[in-house]
DSSP file (Angstrom, degrees, kcal/mol; ACC not computed):
  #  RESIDUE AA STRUCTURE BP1 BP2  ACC     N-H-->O    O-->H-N    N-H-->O    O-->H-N    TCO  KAPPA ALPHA  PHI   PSI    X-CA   Y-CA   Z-CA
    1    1 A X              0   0    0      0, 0.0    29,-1.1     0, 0.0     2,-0.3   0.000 360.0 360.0 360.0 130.7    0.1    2.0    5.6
    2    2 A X  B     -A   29   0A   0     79,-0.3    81,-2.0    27,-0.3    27,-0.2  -0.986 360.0-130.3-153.9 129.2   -0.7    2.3    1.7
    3    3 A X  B     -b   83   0B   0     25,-2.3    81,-0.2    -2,-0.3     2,-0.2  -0.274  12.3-163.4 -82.1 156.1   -3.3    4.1   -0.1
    4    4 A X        +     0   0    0     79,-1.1     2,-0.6    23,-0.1     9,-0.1  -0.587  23.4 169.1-149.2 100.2   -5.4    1.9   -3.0
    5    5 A X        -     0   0    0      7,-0.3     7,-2.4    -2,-0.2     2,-0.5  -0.835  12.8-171.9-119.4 118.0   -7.1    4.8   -5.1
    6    6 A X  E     +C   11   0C   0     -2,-0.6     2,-0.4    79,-0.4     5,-0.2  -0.820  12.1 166.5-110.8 139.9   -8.8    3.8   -8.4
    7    7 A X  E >   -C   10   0C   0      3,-3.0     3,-1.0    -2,-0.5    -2,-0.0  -0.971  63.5 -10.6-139.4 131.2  -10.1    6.5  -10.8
    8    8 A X  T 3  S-     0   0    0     -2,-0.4    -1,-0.1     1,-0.2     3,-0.1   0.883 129.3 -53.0  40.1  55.4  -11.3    6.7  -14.4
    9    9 A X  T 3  S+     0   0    0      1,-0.2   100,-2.0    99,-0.1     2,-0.3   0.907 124.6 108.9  61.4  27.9   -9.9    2.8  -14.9
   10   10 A X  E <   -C    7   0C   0     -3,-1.0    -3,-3.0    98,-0.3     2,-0.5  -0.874  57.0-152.8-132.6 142.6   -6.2    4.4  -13.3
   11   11 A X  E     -C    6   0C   0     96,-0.4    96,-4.5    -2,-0.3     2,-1.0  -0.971  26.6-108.3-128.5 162.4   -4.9    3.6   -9.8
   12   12 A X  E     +D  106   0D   0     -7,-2.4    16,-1.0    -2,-0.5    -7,-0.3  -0.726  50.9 150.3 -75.7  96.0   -2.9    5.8   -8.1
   13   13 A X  E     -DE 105  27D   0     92,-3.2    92,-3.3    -2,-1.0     2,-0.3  -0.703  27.6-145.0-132.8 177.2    1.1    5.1   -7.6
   14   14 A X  E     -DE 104  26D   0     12,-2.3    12,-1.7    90,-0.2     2,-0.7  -0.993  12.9-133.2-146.3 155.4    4.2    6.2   -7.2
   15   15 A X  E     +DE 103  25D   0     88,-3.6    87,-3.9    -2,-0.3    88,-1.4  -0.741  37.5 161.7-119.3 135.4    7.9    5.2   -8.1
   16   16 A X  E     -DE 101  24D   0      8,-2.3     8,-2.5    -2,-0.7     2,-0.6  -0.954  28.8-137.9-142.0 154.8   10.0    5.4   -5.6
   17   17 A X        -     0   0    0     83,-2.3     2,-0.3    -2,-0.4     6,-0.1  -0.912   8.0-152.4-128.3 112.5   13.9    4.1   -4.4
   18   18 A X    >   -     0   0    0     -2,-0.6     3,-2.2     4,-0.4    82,-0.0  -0.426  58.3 -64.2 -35.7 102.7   15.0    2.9   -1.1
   19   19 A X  T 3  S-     0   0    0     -2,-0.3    -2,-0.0     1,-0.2    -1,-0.0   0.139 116.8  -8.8  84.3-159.6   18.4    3.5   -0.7
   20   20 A X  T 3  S+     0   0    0      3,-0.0     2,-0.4     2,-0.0    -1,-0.2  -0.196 107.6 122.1-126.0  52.1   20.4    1.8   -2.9
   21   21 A X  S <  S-     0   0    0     -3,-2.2     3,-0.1     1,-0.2     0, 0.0  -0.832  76.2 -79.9-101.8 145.6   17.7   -0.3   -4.3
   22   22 A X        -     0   0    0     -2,-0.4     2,-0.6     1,-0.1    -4,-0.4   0.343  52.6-106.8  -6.0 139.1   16.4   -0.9   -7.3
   23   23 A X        +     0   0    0     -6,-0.1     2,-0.4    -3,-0.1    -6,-0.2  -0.707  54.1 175.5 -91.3 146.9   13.6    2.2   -8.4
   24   24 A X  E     -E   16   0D   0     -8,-2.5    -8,-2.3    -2,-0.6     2,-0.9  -0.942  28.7-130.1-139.9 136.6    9.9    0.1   -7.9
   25   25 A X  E     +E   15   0D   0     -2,-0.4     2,-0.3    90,-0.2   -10,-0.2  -0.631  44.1 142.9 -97.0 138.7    6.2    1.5   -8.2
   26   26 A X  E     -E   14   0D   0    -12,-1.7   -12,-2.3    -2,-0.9     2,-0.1  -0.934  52.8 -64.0-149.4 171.8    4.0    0.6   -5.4
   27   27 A X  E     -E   13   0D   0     -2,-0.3   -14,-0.2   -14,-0.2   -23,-0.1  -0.263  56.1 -92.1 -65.2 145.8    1.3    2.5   -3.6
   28   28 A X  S    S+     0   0    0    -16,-1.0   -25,-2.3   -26,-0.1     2,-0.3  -0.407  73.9  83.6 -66.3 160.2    1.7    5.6   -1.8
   29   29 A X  B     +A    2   0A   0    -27,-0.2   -27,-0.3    16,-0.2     2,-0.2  -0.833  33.9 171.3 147.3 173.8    2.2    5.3    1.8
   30   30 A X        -     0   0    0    -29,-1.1     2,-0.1    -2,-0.3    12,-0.1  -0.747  38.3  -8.1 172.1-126.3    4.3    4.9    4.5
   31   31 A X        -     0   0    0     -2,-0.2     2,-0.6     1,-0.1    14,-0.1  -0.478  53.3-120.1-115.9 168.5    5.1    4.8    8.2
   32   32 A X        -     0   0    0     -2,-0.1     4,-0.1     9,-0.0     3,-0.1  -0.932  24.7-126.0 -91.1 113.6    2.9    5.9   11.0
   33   33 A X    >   -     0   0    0     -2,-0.6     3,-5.0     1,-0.2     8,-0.1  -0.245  32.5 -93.2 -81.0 147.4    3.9    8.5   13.1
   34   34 A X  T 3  S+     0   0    0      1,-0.3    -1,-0.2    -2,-0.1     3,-0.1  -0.007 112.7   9.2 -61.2 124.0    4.0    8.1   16.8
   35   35 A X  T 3  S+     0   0    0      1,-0.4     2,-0.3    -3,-0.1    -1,-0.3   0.014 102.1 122.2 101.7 -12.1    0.8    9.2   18.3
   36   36 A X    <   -     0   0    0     -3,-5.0    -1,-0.4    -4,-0.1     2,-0.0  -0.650  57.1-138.3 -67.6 129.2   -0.7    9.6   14.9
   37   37 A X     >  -     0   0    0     -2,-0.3     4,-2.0    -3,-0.1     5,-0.2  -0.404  25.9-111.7 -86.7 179.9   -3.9    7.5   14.1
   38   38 A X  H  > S+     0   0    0      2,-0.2     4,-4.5     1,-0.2     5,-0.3   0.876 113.9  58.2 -53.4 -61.0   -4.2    5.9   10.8
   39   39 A X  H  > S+     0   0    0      1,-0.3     4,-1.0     2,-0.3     5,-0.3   0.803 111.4  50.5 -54.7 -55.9   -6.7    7.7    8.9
   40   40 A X  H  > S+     0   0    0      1,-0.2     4,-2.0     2,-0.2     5,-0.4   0.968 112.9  47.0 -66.5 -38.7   -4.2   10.9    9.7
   41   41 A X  H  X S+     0   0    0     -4,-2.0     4,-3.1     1,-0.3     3,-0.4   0.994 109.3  49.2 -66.3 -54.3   -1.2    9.1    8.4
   42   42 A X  H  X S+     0   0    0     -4,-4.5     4,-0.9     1,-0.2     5,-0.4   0.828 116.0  46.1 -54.3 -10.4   -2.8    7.7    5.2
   43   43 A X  H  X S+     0   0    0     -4,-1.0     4,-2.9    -5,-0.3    -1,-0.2   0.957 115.4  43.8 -87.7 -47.1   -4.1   11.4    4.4
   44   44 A X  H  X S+     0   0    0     -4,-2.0     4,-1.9    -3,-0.4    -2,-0.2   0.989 115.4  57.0 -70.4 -65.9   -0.7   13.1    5.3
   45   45 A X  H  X S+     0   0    0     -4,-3.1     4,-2.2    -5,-0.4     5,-0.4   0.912 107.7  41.2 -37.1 -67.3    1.0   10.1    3.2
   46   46 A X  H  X>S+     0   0    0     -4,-0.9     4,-2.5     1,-0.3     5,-0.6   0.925 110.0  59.2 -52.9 -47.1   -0.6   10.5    0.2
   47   47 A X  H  X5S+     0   0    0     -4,-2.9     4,-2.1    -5,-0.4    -1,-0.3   0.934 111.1  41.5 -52.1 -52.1   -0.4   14.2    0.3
   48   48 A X  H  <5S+     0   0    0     -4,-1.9    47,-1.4    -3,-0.3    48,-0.2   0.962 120.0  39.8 -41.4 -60.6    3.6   14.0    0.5
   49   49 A X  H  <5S+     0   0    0     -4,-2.2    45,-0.5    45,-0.2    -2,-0.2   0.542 140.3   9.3 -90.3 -14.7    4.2   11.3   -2.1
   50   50 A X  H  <5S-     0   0    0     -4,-2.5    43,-1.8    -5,-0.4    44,-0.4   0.703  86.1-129.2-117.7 -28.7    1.6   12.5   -4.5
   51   51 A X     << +     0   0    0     -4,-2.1    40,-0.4    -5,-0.6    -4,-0.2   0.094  69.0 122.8  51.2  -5.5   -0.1   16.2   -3.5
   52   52 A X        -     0   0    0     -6,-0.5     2,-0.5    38,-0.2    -1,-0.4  -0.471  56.6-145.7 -83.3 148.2   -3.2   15.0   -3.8
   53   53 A X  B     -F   89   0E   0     36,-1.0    36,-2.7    -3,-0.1     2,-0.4  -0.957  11.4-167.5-124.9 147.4   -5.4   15.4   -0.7
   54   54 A X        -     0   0    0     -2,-0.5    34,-0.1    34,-0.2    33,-0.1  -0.897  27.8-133.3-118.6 138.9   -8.2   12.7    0.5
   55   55 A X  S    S-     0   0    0     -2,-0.4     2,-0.2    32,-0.4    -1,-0.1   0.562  70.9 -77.1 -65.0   8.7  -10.6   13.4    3.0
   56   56 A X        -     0   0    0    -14,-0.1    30,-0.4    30,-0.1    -1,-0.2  -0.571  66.2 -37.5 124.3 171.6   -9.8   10.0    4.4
   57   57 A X        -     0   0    0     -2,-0.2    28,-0.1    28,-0.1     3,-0.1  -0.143  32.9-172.9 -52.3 165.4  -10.3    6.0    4.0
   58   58 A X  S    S+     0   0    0      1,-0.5     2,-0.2    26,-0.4    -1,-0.1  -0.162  70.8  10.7-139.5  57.5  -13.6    5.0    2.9
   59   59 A X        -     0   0    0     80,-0.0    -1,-0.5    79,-0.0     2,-0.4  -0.536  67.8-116.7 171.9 160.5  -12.8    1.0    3.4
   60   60 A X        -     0   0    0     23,-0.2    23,-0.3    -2,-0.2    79,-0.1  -0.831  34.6-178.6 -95.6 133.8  -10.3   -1.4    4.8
   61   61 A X        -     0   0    0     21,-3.7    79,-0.7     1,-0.7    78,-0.5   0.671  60.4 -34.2-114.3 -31.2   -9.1   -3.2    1.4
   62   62 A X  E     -g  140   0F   0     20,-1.8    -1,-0.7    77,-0.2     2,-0.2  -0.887  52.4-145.2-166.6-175.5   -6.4   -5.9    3.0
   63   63 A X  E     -g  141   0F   0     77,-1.0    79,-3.3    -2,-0.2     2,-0.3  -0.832  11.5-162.2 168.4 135.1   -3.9   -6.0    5.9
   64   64 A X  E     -gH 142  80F   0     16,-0.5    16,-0.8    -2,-0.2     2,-0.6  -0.987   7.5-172.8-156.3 129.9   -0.8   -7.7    5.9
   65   65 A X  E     +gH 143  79F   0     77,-1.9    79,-1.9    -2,-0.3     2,-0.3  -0.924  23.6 148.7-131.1 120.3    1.7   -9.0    9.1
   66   66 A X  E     - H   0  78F   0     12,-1.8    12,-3.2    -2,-0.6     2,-0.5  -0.979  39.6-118.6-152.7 179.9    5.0  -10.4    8.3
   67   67 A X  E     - H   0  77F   0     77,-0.3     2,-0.4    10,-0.3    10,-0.3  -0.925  19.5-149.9-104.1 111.4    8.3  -10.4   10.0
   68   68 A X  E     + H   0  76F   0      8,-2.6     8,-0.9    -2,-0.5     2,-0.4  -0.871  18.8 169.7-102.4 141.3   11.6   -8.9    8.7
   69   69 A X        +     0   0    0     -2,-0.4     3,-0.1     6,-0.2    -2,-0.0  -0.885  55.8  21.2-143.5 119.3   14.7  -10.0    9.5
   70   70 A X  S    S+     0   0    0     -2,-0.4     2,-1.2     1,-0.0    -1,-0.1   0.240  86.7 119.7 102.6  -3.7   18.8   -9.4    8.1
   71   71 A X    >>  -     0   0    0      2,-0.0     4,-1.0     0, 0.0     3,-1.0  -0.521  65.0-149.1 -92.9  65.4   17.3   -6.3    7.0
   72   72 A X  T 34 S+     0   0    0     -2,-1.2     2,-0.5     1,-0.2    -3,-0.0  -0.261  90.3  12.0 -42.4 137.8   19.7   -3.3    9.3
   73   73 A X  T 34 S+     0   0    0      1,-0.2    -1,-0.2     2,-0.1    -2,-0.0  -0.095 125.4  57.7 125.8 -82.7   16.9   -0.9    9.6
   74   74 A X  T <4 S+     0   0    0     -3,-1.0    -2,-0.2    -2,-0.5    -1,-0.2   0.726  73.5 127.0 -74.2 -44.7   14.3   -2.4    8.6
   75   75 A X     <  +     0   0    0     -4,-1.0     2,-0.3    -8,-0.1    -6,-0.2   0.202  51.7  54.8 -25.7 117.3   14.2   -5.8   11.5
   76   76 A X  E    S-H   68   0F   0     -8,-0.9    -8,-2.6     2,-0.0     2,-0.5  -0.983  99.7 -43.7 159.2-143.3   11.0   -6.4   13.5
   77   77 A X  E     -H   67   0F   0     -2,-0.3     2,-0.5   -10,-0.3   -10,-0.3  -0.976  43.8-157.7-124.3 130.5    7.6   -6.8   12.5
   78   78 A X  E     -H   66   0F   0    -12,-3.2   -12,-1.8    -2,-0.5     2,-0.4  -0.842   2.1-163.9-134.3 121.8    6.3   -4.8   10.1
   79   79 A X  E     -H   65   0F   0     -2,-0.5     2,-0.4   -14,-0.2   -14,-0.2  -0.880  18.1-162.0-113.5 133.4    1.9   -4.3   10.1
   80   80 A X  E     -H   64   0F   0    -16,-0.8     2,-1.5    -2,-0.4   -16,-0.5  -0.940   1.8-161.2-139.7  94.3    0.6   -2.5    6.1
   81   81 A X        -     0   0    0     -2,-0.4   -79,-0.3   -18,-0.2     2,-0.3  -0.443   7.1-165.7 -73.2  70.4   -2.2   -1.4    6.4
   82   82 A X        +     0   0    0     -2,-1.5   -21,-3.7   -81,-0.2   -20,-1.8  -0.333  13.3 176.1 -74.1 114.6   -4.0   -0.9    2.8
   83   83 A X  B     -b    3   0B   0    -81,-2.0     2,-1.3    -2,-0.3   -79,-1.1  -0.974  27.3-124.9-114.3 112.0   -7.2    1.3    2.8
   84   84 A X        -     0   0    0     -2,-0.4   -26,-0.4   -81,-0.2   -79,-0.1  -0.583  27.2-165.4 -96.6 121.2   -9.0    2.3   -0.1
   85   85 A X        -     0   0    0     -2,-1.3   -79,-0.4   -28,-0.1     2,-0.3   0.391   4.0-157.1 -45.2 176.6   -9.8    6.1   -1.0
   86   86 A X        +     0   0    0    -30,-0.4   -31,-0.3   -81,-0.1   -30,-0.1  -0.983  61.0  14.6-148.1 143.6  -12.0    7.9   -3.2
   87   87 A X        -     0   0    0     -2,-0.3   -32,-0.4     1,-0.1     2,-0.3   0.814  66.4-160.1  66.3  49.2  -12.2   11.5   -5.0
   88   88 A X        -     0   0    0    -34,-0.1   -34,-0.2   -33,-0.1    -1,-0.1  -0.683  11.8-143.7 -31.4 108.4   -8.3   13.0   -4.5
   89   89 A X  B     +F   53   0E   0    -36,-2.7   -36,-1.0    -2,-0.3    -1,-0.0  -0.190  48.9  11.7 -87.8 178.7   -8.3   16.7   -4.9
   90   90 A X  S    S-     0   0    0    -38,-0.2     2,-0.5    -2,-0.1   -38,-0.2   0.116  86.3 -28.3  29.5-125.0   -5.8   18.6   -6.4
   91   91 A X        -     0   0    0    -40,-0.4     2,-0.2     2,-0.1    -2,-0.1  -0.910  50.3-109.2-129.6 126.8   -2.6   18.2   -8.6
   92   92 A X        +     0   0    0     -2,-0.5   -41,-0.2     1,-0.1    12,-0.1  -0.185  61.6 130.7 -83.7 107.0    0.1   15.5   -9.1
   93   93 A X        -     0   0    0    -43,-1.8   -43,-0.2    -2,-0.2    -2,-0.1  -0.458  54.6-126.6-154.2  71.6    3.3   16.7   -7.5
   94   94 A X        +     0   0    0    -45,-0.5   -45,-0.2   -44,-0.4   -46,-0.1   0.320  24.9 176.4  33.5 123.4    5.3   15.0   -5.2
   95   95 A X        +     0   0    0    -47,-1.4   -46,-0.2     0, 0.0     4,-0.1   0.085  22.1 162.0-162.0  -2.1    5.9   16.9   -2.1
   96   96 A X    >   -     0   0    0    -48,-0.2     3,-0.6     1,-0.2   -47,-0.1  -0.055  27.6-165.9 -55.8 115.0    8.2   13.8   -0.1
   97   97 A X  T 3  S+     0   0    0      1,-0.2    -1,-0.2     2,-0.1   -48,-0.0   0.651  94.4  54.5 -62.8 -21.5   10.3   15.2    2.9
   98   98 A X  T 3  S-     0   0    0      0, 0.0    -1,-0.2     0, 0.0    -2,-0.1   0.179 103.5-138.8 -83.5  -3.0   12.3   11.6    2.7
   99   99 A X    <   +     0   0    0     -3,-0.6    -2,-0.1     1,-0.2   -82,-0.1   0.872  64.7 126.5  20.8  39.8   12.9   12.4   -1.0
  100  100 A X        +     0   0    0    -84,-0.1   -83,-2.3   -82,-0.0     2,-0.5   0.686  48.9  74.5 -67.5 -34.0   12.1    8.6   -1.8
  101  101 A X  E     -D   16   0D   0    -85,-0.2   -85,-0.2     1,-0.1     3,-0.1  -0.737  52.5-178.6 -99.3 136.0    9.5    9.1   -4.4
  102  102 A X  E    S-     0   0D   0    -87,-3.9     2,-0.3    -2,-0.5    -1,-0.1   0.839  72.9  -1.0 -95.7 -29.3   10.9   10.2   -7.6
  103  103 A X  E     -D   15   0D   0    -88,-1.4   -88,-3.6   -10,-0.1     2,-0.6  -0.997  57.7-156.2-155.9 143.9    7.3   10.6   -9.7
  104  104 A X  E     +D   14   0D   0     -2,-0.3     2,-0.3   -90,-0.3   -90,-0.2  -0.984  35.4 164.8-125.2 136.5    3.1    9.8   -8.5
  105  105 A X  E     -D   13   0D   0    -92,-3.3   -92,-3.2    -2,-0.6     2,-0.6  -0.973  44.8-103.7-146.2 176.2    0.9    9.0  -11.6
  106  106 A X  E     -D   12   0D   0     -2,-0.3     2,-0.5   -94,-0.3   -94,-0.2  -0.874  38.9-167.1 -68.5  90.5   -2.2    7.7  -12.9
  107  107 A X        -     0   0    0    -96,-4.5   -96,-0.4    -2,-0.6     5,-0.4  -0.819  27.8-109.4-131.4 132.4   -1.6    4.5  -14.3
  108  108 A X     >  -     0   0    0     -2,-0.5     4,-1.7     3,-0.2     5,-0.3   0.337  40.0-114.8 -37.2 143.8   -4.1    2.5  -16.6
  109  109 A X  H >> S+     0   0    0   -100,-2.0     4,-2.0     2,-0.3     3,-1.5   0.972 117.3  54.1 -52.1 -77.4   -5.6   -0.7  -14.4
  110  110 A X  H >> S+     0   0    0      1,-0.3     4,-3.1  -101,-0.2     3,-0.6   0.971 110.8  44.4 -53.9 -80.1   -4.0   -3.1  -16.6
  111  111 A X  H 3> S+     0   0    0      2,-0.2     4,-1.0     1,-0.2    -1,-0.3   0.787 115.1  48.7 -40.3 -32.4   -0.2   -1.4  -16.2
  112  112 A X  H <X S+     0   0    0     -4,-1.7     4,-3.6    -3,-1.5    -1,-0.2   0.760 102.1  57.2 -97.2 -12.2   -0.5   -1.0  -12.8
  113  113 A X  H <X S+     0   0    0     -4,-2.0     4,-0.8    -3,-0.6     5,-0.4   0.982 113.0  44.3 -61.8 -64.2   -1.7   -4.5  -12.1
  114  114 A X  H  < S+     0   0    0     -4,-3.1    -1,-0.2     1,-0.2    -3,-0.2   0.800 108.3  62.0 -74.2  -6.7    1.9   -5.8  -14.0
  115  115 A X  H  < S+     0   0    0     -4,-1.0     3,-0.2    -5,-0.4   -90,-0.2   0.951 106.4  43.0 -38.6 -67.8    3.7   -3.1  -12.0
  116  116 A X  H  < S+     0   0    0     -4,-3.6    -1,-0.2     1,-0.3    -2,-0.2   0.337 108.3  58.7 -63.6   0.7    2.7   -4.8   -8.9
  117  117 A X  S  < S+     0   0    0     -4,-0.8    -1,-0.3    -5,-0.2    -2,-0.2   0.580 100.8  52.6 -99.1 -13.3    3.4   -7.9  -10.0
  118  118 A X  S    S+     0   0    0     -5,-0.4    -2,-0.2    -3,-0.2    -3,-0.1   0.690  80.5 113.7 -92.3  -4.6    6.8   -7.2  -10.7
  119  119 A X        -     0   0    0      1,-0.2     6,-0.2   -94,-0.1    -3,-0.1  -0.123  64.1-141.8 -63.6 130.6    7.3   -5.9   -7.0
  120  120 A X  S    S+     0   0    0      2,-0.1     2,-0.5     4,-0.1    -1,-0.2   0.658  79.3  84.9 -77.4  13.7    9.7   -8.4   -5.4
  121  121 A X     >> -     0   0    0      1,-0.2     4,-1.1     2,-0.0     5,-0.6  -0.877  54.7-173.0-106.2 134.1    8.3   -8.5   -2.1
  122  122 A X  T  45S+     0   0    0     -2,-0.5     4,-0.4     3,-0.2     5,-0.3   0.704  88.6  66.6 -88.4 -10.7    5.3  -11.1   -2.2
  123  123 A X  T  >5S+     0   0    0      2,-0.2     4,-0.7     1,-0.1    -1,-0.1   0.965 114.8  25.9 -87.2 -69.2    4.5   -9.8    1.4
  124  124 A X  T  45S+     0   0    0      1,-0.1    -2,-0.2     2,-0.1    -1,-0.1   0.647 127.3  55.6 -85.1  -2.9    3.4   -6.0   -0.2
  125  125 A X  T >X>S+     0   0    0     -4,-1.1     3,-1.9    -6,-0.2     4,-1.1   0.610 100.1  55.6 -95.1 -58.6    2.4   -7.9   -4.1
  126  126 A X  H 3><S+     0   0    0     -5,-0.6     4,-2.4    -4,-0.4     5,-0.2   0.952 105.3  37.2 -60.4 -44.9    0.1  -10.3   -3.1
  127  127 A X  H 3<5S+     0   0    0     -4,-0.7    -1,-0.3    -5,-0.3    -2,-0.1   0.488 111.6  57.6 -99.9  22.3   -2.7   -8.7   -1.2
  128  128 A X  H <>5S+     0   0    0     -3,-1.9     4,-1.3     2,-0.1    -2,-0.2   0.911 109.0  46.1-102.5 -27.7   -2.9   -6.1   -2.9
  129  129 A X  H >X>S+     0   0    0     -4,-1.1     4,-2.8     1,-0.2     3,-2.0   0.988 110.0  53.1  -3.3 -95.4   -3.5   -8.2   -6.0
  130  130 A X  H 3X<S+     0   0    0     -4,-2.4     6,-1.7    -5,-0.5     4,-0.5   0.678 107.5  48.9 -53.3 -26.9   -5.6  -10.0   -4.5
  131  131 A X  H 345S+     0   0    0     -5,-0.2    -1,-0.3     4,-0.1    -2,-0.2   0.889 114.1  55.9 -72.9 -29.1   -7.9   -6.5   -3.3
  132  132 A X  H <<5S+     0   0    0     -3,-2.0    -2,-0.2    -4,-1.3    -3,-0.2   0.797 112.5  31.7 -78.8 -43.5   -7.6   -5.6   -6.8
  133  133 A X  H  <5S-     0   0    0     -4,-2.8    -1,-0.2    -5,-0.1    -3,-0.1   0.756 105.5-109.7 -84.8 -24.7   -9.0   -8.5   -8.5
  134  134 A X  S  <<S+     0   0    0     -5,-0.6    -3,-0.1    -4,-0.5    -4,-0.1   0.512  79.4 133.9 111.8  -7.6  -11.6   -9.6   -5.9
  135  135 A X  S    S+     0   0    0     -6,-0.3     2,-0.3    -5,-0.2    -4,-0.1   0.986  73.2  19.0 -51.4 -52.9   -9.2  -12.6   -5.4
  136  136 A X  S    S-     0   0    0     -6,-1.7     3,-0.1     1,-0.1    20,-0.1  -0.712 103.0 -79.4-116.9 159.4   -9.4  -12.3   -1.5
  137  137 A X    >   -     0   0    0     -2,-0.3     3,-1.0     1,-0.1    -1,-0.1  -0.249  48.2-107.8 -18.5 119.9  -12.2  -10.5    0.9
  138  138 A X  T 3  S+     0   0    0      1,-0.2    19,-0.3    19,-0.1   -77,-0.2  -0.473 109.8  30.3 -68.4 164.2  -12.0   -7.1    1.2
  139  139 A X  T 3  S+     0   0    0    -78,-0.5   -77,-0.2     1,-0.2    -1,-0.2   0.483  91.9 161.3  76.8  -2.0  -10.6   -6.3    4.9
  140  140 A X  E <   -g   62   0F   0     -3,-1.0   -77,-1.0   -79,-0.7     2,-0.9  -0.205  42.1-122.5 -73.6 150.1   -8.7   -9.7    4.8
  141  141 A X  E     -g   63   0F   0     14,-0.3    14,-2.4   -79,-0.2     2,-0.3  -0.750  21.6-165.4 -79.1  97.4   -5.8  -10.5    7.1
  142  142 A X  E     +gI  64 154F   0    -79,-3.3   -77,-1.9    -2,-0.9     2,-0.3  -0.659  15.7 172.7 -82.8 116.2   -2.4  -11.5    5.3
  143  143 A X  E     -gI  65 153F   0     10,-1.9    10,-1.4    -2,-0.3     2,-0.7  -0.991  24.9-163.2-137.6 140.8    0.4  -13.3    7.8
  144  144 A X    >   +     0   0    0    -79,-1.9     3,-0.5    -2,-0.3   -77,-0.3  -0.550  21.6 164.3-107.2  73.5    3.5  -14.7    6.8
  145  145 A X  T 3  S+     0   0    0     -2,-0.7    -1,-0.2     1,-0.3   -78,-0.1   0.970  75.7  34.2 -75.3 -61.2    4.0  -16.7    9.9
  146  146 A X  T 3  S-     0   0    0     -3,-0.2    -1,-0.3     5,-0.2     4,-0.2   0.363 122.1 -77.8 -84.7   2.7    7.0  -19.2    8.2
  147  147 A X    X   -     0   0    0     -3,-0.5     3,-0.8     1,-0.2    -1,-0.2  -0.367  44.7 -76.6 137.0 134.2    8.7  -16.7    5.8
  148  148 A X  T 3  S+     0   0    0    -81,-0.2    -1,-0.2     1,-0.2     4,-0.1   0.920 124.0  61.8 -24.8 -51.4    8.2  -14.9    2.5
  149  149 A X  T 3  S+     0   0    0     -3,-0.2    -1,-0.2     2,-0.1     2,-0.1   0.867  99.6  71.3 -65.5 -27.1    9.2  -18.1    0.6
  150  150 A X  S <  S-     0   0    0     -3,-0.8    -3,-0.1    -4,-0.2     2,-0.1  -0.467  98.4 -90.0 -98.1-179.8    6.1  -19.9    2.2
  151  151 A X        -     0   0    0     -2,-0.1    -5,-0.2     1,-0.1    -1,-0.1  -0.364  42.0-117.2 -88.7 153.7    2.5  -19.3    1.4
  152  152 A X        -     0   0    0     -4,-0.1     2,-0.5    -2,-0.1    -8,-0.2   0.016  18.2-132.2 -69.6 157.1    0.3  -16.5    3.4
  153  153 A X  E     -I  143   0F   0    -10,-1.4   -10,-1.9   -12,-0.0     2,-0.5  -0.998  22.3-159.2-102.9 133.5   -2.8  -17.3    5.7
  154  154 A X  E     -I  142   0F   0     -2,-0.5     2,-0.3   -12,-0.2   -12,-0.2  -0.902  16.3-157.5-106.9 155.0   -5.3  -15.2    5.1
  155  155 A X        -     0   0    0    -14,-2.4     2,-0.5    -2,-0.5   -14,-0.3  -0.723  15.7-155.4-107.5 168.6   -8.0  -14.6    7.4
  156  156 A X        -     0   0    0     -2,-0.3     2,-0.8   -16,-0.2   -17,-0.1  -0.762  39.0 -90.4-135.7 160.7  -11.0  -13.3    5.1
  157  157 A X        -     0   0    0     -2,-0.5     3,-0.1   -19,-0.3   -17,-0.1  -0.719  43.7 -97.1 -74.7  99.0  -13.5  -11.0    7.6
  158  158 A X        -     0   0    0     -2,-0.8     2,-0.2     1,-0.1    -1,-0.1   0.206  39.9-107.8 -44.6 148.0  -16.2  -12.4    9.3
  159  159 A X        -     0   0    0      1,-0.1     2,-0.1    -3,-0.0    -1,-0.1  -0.486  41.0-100.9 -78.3 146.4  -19.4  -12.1    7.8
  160  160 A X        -     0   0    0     -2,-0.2     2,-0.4    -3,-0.1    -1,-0.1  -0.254  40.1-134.2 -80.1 150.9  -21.7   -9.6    9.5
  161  161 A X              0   0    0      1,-0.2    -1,-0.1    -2,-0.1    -3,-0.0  -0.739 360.0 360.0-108.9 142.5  -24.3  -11.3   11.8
  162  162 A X              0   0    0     -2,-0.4    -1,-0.2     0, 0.0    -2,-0.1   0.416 360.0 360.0 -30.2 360.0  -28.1  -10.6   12.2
């Protein structure tokens, strides 16, 4: 689940390290917890990894199904749900109970665009790119049925009917 909140020509991120991975800026977000609905998680996410609070989604921006595997930990099937927000109240402070995220900012449209291009997963880089330009449908379905290396289907959203 990952937030995609644009504000005065700024999207919202955070830089955060896995582990003993690399440190990488991506959106806030994270896991759902069980029994939680979405809407609650994405609000409770953002509020940890940033302080900011949002009164909820106001749109589905992309959705993205792939498979992990060799990954201790991580292995299964992993559903990212990307929603975009509006109008964040309050003050940029980090609040993470997993003490993964090291810093949330504002960062200029252009800068956060090559951020996410530098992410090494093409499974969490590409549709969000692709919400961000207009590339794909908003609401569209990302599956990686063969593998990272090969290229996604997207399913685009049916258009709504009389």
């Amino acid at each position: 689940m990952s937030a995609l909140v644009e504000q005065d020509g700024c999207l919202l991120m955070v830089r955060e390290r896995l582990g003993d991975e690399q440190e990488q800026w991506v959106l806030p977000g994270g896991v759902v917890e069980p029994g939680e609905l979405a809407h609650d998680a994405l609000v409770r996410e953002v509020h940890e990894e940033t302080g900011l609070t949002l009164t909820g989604p106001t749109s589905l921006a992309c959705v993205s199904q792939h498979a992990v595997t060799g990954d201790p930990g991580w292995d299964g099937t992993w559903t990212v749900i990307t929603f975009r927000a509006e109008r964040p109240t309050g003050t940029l402070a980090p609040l993470d109970p997993d003490e993964q995220v090291l810093e949330a900012a504002w960062v200029p449209l252009d800068d956060a665009r090559a951020r996410i291009t530098a992410h090494p997963s093409r499974r969490r880089r590409e549709p969000v790119l692709a919400s961000l330009t207009g590339s794909a449908p908003p609401g569209s379905l990302w599956l990686w049925p063969d593998g990272p290396q090969e290229s996604p289907v997207v399913i685009p959203v049916a258009a709504a009917g009389p």
